[in-house]
PDB file with one MODEL, atoms N, CA, C and O in Angstrom:
MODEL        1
ATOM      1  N   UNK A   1    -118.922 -38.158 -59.354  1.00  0.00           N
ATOM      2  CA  UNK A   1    -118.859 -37.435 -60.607  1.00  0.00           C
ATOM      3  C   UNK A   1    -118.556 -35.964 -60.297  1.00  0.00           C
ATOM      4  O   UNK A   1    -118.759 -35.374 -59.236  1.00  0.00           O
ATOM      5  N   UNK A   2    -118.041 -35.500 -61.408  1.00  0.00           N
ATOM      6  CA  UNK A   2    -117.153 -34.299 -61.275  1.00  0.00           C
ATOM      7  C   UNK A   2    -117.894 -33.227 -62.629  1.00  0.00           C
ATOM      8  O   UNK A   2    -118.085 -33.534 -63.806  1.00  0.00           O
ATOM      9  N   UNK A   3    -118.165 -32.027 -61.976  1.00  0.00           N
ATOM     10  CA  UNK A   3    -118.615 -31.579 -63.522  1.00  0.00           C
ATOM     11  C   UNK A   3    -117.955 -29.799 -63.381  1.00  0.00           C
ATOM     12  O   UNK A   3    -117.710 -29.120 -62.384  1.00  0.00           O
ATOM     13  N   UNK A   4    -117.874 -29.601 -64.361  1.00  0.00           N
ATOM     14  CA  UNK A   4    -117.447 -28.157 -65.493  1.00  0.00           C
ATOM     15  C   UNK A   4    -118.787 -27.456 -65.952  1.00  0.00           C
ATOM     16  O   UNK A   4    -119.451 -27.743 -66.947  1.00  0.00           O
ATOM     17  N   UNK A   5    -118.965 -26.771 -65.297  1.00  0.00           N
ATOM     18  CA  UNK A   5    -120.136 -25.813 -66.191  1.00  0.00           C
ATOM     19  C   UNK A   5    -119.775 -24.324 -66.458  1.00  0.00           C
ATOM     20  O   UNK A   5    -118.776 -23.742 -66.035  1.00  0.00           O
ATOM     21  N   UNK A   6    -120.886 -23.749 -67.329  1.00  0.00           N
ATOM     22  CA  UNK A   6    -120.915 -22.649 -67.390  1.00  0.00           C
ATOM     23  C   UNK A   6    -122.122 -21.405 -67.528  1.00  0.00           C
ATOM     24  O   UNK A   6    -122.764 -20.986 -68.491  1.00  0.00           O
ATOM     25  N   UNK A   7    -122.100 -21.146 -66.491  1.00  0.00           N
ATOM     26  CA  UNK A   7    -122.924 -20.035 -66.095  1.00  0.00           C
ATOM     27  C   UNK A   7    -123.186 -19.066 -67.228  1.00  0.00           C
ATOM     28  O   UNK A   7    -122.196 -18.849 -67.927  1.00  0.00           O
ATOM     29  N   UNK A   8    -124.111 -18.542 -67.509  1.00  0.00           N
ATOM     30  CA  UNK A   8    -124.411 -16.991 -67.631  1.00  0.00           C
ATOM     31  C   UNK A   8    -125.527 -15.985 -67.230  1.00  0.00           C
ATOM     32  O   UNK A   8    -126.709 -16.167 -67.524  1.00  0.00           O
ATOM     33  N   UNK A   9    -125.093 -14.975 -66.579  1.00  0.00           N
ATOM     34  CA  UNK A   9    -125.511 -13.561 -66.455  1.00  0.00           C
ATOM     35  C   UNK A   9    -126.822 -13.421 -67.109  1.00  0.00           C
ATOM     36  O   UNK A   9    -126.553 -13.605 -68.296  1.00  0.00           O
ATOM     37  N   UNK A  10    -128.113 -13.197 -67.015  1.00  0.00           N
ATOM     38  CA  UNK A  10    -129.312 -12.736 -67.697  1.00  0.00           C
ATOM     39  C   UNK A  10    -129.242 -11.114 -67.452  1.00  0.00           C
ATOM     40  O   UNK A  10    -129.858 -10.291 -68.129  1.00  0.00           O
ATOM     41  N   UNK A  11    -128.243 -10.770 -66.188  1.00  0.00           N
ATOM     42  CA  UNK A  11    -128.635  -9.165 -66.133  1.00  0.00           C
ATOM     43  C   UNK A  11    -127.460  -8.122 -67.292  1.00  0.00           C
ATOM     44  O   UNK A  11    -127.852  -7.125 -67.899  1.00  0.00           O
ATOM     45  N   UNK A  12    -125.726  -8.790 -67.371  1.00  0.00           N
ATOM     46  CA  UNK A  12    -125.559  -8.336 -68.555  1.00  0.00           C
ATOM     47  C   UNK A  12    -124.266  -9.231 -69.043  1.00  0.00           C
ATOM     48  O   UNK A  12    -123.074  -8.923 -69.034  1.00  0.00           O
ATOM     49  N   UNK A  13    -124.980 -10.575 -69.518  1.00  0.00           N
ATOM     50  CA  UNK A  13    -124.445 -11.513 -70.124  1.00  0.00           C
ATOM     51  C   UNK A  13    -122.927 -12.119 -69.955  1.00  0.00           C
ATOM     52  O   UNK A  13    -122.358 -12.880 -70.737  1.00  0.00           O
ATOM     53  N   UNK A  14    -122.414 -11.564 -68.694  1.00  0.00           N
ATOM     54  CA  UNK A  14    -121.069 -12.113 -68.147  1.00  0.00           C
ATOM     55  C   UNK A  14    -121.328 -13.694 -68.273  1.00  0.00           C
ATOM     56  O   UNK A  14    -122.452 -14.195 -68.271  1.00  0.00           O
ATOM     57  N   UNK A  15    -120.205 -14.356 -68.377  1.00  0.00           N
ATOM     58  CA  UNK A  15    -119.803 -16.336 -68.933  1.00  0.00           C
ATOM     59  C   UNK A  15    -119.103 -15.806 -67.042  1.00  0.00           C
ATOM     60  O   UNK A  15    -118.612 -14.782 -66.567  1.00  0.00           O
ATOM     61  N   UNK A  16    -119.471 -17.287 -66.475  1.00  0.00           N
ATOM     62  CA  UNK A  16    -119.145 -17.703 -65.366  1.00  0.00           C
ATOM     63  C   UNK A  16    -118.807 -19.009 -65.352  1.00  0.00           C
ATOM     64  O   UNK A  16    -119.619 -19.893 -65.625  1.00  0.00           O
ATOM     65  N   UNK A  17    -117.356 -19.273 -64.975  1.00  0.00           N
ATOM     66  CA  UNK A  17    -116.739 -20.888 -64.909  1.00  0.00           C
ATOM     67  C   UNK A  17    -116.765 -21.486 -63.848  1.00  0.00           C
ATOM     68  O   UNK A  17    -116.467 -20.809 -62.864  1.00  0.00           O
ATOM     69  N   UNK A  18    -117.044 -22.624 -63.674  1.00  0.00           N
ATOM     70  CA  UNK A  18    -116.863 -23.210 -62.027  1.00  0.00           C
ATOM     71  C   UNK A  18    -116.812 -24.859 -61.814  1.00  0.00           C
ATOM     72  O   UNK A  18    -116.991 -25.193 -62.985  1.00  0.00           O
ATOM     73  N   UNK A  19    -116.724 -25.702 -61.315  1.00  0.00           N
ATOM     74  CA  UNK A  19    -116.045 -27.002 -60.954  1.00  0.00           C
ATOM     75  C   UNK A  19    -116.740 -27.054 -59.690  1.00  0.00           C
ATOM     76  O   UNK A  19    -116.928 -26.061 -58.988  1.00  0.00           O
ATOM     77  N   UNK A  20    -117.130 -28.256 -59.399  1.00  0.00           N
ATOM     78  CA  UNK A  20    -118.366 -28.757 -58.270  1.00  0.00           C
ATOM     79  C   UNK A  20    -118.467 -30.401 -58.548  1.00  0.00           C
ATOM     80  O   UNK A  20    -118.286 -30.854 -59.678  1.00  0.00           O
ATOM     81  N   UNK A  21    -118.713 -31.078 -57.627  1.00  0.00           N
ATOM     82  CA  UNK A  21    -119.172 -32.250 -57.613  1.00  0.00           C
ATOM     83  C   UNK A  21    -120.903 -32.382 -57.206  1.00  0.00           C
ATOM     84  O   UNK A  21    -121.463 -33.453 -56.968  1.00  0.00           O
ATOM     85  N   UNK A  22    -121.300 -31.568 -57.199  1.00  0.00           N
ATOM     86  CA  UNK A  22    -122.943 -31.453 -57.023  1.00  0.00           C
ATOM     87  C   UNK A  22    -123.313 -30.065 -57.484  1.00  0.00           C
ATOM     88  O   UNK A  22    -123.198 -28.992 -56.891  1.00  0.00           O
ATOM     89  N   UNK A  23    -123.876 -30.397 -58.921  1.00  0.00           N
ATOM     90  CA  UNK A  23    -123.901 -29.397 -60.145  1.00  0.00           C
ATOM     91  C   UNK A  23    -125.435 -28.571 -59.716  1.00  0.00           C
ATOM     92  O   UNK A  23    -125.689 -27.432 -60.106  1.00  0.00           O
ATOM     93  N   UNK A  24    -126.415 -29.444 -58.797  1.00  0.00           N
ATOM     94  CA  UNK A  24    -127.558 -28.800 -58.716  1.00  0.00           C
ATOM     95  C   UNK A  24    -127.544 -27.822 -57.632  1.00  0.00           C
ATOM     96  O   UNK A  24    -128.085 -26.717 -57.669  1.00  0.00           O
ATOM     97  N   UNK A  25    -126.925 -28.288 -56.729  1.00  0.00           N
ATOM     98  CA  UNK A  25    -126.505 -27.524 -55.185  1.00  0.00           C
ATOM     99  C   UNK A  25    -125.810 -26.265 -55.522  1.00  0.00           C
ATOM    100  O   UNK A  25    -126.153 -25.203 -55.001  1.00  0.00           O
ATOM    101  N   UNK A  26    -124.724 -26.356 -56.482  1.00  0.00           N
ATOM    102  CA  UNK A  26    -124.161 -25.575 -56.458  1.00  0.00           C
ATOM    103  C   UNK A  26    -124.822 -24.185 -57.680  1.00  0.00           C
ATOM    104  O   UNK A  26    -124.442 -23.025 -57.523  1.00  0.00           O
ATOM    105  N   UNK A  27    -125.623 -24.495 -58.602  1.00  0.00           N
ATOM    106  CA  UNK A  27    -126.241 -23.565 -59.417  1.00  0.00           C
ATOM    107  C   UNK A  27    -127.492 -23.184 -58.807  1.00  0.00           C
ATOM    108  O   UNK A  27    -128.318 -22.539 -59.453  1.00  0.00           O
ATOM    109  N   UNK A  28    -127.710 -23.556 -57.531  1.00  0.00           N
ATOM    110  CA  UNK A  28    -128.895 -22.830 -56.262  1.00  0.00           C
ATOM    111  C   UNK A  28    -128.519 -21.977 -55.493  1.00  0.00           C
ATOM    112  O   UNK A  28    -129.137 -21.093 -54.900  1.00  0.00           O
ATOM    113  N   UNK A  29    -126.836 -22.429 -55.517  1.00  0.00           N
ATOM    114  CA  UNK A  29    -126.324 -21.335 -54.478  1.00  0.00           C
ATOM    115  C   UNK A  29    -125.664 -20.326 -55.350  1.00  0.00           C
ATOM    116  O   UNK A  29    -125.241 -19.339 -54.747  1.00  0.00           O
ATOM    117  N   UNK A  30    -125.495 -20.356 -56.545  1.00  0.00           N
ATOM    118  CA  UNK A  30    -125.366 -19.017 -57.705  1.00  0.00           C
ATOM    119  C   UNK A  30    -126.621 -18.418 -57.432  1.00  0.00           C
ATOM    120  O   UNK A  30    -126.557 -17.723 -56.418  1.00  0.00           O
ATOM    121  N   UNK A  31    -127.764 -18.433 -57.975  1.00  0.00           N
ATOM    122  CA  UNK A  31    -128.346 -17.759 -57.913  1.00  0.00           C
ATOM    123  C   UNK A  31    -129.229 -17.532 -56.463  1.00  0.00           C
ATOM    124  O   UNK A  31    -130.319 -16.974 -56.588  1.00  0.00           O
ATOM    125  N   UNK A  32    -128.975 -17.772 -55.665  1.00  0.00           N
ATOM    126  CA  UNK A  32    -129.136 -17.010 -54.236  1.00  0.00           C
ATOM    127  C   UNK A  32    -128.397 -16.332 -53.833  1.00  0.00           C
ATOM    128  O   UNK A  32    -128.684 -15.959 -52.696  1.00  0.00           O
ATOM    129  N   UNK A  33    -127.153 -15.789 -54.372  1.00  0.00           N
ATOM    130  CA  UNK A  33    -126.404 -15.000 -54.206  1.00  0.00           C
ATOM    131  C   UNK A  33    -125.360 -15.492 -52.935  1.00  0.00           C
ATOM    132  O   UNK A  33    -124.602 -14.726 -52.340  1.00  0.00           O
ATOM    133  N   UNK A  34    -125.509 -16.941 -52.670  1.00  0.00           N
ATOM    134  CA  UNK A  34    -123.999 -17.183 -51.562  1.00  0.00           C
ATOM    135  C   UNK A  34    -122.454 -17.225 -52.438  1.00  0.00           C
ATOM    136  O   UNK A  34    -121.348 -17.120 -51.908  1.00  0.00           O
ATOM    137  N   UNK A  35    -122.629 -17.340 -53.362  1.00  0.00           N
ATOM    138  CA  UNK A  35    -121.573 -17.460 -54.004  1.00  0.00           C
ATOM    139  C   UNK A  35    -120.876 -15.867 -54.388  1.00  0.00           C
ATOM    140  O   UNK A  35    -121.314 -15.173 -55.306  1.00  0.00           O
ATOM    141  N   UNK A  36    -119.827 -15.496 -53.578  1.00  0.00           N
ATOM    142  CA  UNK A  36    -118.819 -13.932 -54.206  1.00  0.00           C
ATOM    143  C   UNK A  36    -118.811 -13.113 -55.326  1.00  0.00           C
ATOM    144  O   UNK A  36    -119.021 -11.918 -55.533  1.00  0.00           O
ATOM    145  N   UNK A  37    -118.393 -14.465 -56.253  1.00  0.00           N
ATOM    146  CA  UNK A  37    -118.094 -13.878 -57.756  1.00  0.00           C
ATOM    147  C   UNK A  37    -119.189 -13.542 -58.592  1.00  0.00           C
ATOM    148  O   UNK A  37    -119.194 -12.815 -59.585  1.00  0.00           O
ATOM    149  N   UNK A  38    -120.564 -14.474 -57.801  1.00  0.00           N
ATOM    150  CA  UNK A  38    -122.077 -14.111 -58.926  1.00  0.00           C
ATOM    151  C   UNK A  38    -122.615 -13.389 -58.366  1.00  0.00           C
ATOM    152  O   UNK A  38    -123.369 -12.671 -59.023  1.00  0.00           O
ATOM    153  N   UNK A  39    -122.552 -13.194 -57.045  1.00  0.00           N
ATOM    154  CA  UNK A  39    -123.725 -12.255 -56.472  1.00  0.00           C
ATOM    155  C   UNK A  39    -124.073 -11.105 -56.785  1.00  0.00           C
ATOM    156  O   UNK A  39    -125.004 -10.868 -56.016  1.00  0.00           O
ATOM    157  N   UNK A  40    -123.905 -10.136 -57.495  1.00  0.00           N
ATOM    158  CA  UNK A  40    -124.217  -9.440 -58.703  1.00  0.00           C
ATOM    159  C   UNK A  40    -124.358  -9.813 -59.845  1.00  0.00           C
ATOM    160  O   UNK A  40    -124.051  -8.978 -60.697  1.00  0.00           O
ATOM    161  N   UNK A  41    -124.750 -10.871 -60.227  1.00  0.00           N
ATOM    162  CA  UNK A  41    -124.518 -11.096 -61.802  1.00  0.00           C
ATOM    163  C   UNK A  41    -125.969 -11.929 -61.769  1.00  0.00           C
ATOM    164  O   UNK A  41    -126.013 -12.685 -62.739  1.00  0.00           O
ATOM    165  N   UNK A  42    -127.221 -12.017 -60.904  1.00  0.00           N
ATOM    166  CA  UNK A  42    -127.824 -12.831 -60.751  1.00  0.00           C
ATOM    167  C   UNK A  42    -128.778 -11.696 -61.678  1.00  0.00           C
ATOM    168  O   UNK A  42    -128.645 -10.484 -61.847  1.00  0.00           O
ATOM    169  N   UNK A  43    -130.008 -12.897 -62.294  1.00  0.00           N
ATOM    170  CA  UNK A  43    -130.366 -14.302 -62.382  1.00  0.00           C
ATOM    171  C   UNK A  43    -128.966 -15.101 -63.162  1.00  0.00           C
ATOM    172  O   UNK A  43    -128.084 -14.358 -63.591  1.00  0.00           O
ATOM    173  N   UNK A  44    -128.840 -16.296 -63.288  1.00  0.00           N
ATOM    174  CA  UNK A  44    -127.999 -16.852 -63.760  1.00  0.00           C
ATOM    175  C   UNK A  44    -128.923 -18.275 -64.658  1.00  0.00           C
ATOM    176  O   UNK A  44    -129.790 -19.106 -64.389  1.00  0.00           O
ATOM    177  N   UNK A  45    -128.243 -17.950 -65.591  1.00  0.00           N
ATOM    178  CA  UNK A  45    -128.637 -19.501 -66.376  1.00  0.00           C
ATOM    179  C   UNK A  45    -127.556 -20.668 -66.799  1.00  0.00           C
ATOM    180  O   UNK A  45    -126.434 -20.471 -67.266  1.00  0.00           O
ATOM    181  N   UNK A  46    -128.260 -22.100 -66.479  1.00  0.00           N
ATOM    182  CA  UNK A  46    -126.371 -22.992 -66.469  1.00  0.00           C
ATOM    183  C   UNK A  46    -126.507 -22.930 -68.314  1.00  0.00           C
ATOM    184  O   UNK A  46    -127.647 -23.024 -68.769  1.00  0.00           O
ATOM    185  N   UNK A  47    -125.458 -22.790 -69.195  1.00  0.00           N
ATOM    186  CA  UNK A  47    -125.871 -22.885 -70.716  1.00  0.00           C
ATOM    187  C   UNK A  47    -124.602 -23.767 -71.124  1.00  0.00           C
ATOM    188  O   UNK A  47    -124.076 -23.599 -72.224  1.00  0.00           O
ATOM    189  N   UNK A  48    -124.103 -24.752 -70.173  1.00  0.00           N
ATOM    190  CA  UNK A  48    -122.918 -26.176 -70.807  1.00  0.00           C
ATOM    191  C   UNK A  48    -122.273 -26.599 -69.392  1.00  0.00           C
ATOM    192  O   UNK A  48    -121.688 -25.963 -68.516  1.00  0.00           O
ATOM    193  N   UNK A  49    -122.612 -27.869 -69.541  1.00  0.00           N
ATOM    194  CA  UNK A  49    -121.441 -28.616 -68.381  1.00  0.00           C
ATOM    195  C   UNK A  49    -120.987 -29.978 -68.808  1.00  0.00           C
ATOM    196  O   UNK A  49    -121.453 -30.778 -69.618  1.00  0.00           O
ATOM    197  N   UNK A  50    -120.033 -30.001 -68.094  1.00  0.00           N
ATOM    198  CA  UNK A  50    -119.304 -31.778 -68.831  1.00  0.00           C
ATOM    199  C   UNK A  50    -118.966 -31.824 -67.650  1.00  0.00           C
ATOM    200  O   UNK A  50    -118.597 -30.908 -66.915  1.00  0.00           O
ATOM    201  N   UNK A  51    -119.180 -33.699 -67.301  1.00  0.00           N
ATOM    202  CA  UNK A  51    -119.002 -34.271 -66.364  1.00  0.00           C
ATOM    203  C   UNK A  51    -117.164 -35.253 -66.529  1.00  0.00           C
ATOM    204  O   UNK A  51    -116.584 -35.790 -67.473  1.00  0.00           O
ATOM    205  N   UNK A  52    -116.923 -35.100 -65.446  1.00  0.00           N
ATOM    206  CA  UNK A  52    -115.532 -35.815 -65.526  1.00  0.00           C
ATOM    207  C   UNK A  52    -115.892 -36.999 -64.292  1.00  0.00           C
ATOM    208  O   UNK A  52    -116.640 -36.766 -63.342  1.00  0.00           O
ATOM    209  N   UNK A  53    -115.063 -38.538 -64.578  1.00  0.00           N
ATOM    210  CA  UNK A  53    -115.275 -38.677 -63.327  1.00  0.00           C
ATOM    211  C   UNK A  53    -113.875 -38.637 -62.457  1.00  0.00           C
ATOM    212  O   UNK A  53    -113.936 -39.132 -61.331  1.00  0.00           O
ATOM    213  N   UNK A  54    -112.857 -38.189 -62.813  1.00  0.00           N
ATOM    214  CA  UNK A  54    -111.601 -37.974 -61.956  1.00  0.00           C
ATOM    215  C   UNK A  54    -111.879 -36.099 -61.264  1.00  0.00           C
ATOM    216  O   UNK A  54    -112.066 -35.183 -62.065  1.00  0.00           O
ATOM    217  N   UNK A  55    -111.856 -35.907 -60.071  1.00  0.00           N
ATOM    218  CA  UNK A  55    -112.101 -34.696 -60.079  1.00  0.00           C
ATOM    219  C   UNK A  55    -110.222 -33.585 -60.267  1.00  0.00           C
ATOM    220  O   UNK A  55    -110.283 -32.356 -60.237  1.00  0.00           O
ATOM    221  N   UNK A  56    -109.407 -34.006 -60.366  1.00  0.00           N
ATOM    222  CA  UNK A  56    -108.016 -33.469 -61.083  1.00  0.00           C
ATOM    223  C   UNK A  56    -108.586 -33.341 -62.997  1.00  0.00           C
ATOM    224  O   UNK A  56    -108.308 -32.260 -63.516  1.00  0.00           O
ATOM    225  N   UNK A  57    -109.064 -34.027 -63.598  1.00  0.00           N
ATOM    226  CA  UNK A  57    -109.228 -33.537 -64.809  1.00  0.00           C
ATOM    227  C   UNK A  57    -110.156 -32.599 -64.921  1.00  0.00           C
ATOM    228  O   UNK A  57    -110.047 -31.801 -65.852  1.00  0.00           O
ATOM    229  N   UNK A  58    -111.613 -32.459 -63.711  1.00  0.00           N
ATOM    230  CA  UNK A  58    -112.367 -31.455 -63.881  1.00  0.00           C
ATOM    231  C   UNK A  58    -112.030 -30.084 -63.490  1.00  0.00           C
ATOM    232  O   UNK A  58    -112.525 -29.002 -63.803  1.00  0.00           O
ATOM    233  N   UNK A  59    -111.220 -30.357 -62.852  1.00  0.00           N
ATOM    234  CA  UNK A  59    -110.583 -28.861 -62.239  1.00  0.00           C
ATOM    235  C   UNK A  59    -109.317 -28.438 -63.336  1.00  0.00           C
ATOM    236  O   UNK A  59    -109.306 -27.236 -63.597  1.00  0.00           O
ATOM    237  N   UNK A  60    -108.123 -29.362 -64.093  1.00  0.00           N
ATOM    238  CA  UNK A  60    -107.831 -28.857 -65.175  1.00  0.00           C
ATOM    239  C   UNK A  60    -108.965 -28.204 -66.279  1.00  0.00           C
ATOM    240  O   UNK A  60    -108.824 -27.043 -66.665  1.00  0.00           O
ATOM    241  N   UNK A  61    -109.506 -28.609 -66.504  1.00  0.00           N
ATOM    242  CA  UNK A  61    -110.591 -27.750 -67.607  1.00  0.00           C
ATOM    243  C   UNK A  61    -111.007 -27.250 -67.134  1.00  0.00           C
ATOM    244  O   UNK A  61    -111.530 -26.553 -68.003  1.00  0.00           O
ATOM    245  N   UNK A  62    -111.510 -26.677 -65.780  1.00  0.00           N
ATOM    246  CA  UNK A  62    -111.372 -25.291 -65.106  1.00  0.00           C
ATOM    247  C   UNK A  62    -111.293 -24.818 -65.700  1.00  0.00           C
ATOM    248  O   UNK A  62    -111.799 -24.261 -66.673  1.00  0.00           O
ATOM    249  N   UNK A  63    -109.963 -25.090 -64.733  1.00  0.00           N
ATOM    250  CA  UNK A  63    -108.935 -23.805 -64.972  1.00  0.00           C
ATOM    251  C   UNK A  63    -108.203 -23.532 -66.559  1.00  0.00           C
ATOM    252  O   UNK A  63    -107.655 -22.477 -66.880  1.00  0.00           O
ATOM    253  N   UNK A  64    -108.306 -24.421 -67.202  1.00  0.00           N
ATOM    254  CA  UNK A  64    -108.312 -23.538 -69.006  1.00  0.00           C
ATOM    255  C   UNK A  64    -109.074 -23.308 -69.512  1.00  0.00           C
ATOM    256  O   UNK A  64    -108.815 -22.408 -70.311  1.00  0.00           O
ATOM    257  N   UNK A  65    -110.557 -23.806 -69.561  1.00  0.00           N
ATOM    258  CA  UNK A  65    -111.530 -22.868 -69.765  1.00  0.00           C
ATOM    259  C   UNK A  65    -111.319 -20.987 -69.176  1.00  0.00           C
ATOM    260  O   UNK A  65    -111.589 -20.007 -69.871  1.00  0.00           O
ATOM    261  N   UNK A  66    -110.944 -20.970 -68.187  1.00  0.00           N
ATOM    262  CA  UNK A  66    -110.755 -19.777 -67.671  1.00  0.00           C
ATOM    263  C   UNK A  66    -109.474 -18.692 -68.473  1.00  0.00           C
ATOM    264  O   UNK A  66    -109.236 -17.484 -68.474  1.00  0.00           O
ATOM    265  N   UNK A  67    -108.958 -19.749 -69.015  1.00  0.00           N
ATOM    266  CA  UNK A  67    -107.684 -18.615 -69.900  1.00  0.00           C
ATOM    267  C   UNK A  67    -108.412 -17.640 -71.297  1.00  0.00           C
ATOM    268  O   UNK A  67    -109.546 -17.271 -71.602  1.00  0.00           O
ATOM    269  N   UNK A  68    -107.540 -17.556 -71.663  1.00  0.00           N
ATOM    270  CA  UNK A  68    -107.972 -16.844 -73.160  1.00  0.00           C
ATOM    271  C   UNK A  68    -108.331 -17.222 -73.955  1.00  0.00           C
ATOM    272  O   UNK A  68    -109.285 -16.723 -74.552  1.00  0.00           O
ATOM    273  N   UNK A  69    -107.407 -18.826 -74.506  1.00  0.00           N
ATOM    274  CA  UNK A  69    -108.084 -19.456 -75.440  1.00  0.00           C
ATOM    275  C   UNK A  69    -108.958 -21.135 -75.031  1.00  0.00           C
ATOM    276  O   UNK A  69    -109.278 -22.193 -75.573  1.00  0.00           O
ATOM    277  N   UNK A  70    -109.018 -20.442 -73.739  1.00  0.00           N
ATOM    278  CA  UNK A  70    -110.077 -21.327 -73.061  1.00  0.00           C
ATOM    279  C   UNK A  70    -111.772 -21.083 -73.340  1.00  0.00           C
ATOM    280  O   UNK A  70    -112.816 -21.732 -73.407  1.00  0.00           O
ATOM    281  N   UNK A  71    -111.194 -19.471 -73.465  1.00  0.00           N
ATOM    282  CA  UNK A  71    -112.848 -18.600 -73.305  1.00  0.00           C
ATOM    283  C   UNK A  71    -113.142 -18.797 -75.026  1.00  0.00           C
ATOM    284  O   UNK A  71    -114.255 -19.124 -75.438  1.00  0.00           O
ATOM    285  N   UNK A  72    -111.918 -18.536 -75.983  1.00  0.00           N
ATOM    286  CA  UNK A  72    -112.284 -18.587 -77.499  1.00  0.00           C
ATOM    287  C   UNK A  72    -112.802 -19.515 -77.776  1.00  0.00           C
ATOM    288  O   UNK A  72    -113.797 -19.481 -78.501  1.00  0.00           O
ATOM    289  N   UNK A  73    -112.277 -20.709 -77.269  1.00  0.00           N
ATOM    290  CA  UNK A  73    -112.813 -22.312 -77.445  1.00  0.00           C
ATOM    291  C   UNK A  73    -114.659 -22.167 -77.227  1.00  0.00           C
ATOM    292  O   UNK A  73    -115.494 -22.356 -78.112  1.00  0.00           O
ATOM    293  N   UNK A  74    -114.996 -21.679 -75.411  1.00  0.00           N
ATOM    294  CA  UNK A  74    -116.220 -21.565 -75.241  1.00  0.00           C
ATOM    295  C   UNK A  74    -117.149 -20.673 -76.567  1.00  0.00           C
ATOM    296  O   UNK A  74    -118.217 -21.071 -77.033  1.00  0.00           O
ATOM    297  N   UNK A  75    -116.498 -19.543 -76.941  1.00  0.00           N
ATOM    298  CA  UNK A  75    -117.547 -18.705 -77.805  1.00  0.00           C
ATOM    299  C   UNK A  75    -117.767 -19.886 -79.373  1.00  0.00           C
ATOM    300  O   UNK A  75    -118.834 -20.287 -79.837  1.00  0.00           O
ATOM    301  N   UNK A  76    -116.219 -20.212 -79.915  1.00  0.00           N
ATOM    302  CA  UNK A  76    -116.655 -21.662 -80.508  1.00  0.00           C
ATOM    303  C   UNK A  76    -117.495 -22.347 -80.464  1.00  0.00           C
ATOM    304  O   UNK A  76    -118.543 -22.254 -81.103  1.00  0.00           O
ATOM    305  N   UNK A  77    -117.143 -23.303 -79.574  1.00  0.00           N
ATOM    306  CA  UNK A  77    -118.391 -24.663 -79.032  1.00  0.00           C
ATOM    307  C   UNK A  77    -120.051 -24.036 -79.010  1.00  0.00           C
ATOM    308  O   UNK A  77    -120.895 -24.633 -79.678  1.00  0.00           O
ATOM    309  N   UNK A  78    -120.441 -22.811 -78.204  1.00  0.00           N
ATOM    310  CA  UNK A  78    -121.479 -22.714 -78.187  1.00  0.00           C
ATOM    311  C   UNK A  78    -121.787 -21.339 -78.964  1.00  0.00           C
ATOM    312  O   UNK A  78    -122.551 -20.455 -78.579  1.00  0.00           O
ATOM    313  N   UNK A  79    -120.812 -21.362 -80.467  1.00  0.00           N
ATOM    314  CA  UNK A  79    -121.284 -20.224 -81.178  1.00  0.00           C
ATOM    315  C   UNK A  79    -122.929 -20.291 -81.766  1.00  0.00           C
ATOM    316  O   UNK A  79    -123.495 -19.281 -82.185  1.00  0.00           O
ATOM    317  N   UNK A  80    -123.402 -21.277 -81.731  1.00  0.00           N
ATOM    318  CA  UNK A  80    -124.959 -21.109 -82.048  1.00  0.00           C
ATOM    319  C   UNK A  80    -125.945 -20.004 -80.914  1.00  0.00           C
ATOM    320  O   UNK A  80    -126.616 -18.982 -81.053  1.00  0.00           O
ATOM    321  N   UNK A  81    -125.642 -20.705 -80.038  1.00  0.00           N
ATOM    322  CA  UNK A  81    -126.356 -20.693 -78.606  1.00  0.00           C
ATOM    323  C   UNK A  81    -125.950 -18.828 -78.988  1.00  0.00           C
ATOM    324  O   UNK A  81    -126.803 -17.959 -79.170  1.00  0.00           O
ATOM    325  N   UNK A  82    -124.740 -18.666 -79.016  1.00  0.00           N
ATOM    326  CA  UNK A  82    -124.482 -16.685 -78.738  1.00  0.00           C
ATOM    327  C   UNK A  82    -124.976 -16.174 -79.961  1.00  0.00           C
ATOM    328  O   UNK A  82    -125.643 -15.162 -80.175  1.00  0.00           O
ATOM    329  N   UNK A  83    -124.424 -17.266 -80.930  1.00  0.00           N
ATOM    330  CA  UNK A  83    -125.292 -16.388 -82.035  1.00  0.00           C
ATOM    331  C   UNK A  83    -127.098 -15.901 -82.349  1.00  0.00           C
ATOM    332  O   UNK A  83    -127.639 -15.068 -83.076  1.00  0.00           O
ATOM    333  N   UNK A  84    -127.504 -16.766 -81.521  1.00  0.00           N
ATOM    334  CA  UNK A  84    -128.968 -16.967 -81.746  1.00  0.00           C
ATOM    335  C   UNK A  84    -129.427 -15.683 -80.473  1.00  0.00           C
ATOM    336  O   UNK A  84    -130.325 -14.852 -80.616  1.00  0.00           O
ATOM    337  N   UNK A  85    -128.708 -15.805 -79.508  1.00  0.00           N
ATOM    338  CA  UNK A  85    -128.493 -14.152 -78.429  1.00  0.00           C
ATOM    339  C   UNK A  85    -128.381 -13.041 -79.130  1.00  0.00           C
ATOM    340  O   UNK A  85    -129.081 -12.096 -78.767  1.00  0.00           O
ATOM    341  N   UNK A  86    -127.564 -12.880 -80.197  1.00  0.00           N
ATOM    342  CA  UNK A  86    -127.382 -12.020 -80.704  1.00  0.00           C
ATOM    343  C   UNK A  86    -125.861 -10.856 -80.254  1.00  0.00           C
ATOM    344  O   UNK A  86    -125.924  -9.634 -80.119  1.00  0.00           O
ATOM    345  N   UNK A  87    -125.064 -11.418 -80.160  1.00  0.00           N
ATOM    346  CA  UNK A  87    -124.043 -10.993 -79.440  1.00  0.00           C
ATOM    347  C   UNK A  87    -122.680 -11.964 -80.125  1.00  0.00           C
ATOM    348  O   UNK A  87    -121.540 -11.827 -79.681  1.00  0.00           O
TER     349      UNK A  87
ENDMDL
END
C-alpha cells in the first residue's frame, strides 16, 4: 500500500505533501527532524492521507496535490478542518 498525506506545521501552519509506502515511519521521521523540507516546520500534525495501492497513482497525486489547483482542491476538501483553525 501506497499513501498521500498531508502534513501540517503547528509552529506556523505551513501544508506539507509527501508519498511513502510506510505512512507511520515516515511521519516519525518528520517530526524528528531527518526529513530537509520539515526540519524547521516541526511539531508536525498528519491532518489527510489516502491510500493507493499502485504506487505510480500515489505519486501522481503527489505531485498535483503539489500544484496550484492541487493546493485549492486541499483548502476545499478540508475547508472545515481550516475553518474551525481559523485561517
Amino acid at each position: 500500500m501506497h499513501y498521500v498525506y498531508i502534513l501540517q506545521s503547528e509552529k506556523n501552519g505551513d501544508i506539507c505533501i509527501g508519498c511513502t509506502n510506510d505512512l507511520k515511519k515516515r511521519f516519525i521521521m518528520h517530526n524528528s527532524g531527518k526529513v530537509v523540507s520539515t526540519k524547521n516546520k516541526q511539531p508536525l500534525k498528519l491532518i489527510h492521507y489516502k491510500s493507493f495501492i499502485d504506487k505510480h497513482d500515489a505519486f501522481t497525486r503527489e505531485q498535483w496535490l503539489k500544484t496550484g489547483w492541487g493546493r485549492n482542491r486541499i483548502r476545499k476538501m478540508l475547508s472545515n478542518y481550516f475553518k474551525n483553525l481559523g485561517r
